[in-house]
N, C-alpha and C positions, 0 to 999 in steps of 0.2 A: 822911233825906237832906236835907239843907242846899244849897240853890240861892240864888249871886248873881246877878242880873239887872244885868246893867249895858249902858246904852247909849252908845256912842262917840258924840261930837257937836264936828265942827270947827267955825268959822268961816266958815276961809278956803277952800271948795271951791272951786275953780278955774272948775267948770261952774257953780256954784249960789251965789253967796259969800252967809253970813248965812243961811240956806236953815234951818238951826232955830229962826229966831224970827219963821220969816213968820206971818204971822197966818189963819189958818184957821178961819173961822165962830167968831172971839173967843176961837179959840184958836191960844197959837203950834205949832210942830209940835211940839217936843221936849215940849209939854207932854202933848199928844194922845198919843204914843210912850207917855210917863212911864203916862198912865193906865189906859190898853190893857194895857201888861207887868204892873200891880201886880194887873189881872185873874187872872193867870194863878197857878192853884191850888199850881203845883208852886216857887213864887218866894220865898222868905223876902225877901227884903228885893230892894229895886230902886236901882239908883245909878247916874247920869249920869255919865260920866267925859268934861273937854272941858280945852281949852286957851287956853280965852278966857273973859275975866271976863263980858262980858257975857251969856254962857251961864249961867255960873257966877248974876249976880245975876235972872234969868229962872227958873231952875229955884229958887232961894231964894223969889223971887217967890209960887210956887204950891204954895209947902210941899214941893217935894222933894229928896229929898238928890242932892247935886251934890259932885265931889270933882276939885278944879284938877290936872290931869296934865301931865306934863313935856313942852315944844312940841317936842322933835325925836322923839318918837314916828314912826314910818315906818308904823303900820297901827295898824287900831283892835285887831286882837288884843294888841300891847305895852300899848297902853293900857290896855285890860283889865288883863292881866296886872299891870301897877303898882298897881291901885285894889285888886286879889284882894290883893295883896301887906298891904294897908293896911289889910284888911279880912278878917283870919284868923277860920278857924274853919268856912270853907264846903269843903262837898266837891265843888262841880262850879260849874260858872259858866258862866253863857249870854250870849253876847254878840249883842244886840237891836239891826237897825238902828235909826238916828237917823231915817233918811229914810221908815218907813212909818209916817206917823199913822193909819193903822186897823190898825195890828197885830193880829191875831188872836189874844188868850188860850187859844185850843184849841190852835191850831198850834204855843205853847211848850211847851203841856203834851203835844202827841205826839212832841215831840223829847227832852224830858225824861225823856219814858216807856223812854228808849233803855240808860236808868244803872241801872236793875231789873237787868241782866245784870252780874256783875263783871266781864269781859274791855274793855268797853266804856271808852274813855279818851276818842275824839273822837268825836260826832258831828253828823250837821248833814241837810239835807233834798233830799226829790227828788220830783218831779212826775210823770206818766206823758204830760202832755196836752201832745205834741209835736210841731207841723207841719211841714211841709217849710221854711217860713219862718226858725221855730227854728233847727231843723239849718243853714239858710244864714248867720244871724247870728252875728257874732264875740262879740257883747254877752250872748247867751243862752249858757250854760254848759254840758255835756255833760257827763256820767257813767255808768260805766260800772261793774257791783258784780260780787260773788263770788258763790258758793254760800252765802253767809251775812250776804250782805247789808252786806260791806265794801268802800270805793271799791276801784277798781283804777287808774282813771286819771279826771281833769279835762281836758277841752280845750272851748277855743273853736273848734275843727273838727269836723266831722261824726263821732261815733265810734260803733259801728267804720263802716269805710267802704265802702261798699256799691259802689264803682264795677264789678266782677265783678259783682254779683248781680240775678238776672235773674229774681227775683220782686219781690214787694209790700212791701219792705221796712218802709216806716213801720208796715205791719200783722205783719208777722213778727219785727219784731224788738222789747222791750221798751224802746224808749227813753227816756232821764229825762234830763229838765231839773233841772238843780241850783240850790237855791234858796239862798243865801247866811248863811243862819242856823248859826251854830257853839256848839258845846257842847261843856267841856273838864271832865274832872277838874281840879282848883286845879292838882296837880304835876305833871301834866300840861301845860296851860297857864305852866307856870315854865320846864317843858322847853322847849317848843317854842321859847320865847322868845329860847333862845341857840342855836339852831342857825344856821348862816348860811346866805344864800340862795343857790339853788343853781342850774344853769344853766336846767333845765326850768322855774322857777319864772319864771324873769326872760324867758326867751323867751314862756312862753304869758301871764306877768302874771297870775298866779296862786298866791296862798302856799299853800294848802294841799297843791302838790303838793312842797312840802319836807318836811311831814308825811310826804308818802308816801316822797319818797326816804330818808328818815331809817328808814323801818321804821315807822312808827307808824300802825294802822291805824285808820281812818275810818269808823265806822256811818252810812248811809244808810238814813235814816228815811222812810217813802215817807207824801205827803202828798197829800191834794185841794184844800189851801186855800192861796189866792195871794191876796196882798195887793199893789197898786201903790205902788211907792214913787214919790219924789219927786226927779229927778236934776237937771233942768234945769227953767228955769220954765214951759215949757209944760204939762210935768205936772202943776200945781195944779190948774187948771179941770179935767183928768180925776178928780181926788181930791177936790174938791168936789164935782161932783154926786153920789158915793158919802157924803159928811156931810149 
């Protein structure tokens, strides 16, 4: 099996702007990202996909491949998808935040490990270690799986919702936090790309749950390992002292 590794990297983030080329212990992020992912066993090849030159000549900089993508992109999955398009020949494609420079090479390789099955077309990650906290934040992601280990639903709200229930919930029920990393077959990943978005998507601000309205099901690969990403700039000093 043939894996492209590509990571989306803007610019202009609204919260973070330039936020791939801050400098981290002499290194910028997207480079720290780039070397992390080429770790990962299950990766034939690794490619930045961004929309700005100065990305563009940063990842040339430290010898990685970098590929200029079209700026009205709406989500790094399109992008993705354009750079798979350019770059035939792969049978699954991972698409790796920009924003975590300590990516974990294990963590791709147990989402990867998801495409051994052929029924498997998307999948992506889930956590079990969830506080009450979690459940209350709209920023922390919810999921919720099948008998086999496919999404059933994404919300930013507490799922399911326990206001009835009058035990211990956090302890009885198996709750997962969803971790943002997505895995596509190629035509797969081509599909997806032209479906349009749909109301559930645009009220919780969540694409994936178009995937789901469309019929397309979602393996959720259950993980122990989180890595902090980097959103706004108070997060550095956090991800510094982990370098």
């Amino acid at each position: 099996m043939k894996v492209l590794g590509i990571i989306p990297a803007r610019y202009a983030s609204s919260r973070f702007p330039g936020k791939p080329l801050i400098d981290l212990k002499g290194k910028s992020m997207i480079q720290r990202v780039y070397e992390g992912a080429q770790k990962a066993k299950s990766l034939s090849k690794v490619i930045v996909a961004t929309d700005d030159q100065r990305i563009v000549d940063e990842v040339l900089r430290f010898g990685g491949n970098v590929c200029l993508t079209n700026e009205s992109h709406q989500s790094g999955t399109d992008r993705c998808a354009e750079v798979a398009s350019l770059n035939p020949g792969f049978d699954v494609v991972i698409n790796i935040q920009g924003d975590e420079p300590l990516v974990n090479p294990l963590q791709l390789d147990q989402l990867l490990s998801a495409f051994q099955e052929a029924e498997v077309v998307i999948a992506t990650l889930g956590i079990s270690t969830v506080d009450q906290e979690d459940l209350e934040n709209p920023n922390r992601i919810k999921v919720v799986c099948d008998h086999k280990d496919n999404a059933i639903y994404f919300s930013r709200s507490v799922i399911p919702n326990h206001h009835h229930y009058k035990g211990d919930f956090l302890h009885d029920f198996p709750f997962l936090r969803h971790i943002g990393l997505y895995a596509y077959r190629t035509e797969t990943l081509a599909q997806i790309c032209q479906l349009m978005p749909t109301a559930l998507e645009k009220i919780e601000s969540l694409e994936q749950l178009r995937w789901l309205y469309h019929g397309l099901k979602v393996r959720v690969v259950q993980t122990d390992i989180e890595t902090p990403n980097i959103d706004v700039p108070e997060d550095v000093e956090k991800v510094i002292q982990f370098l």
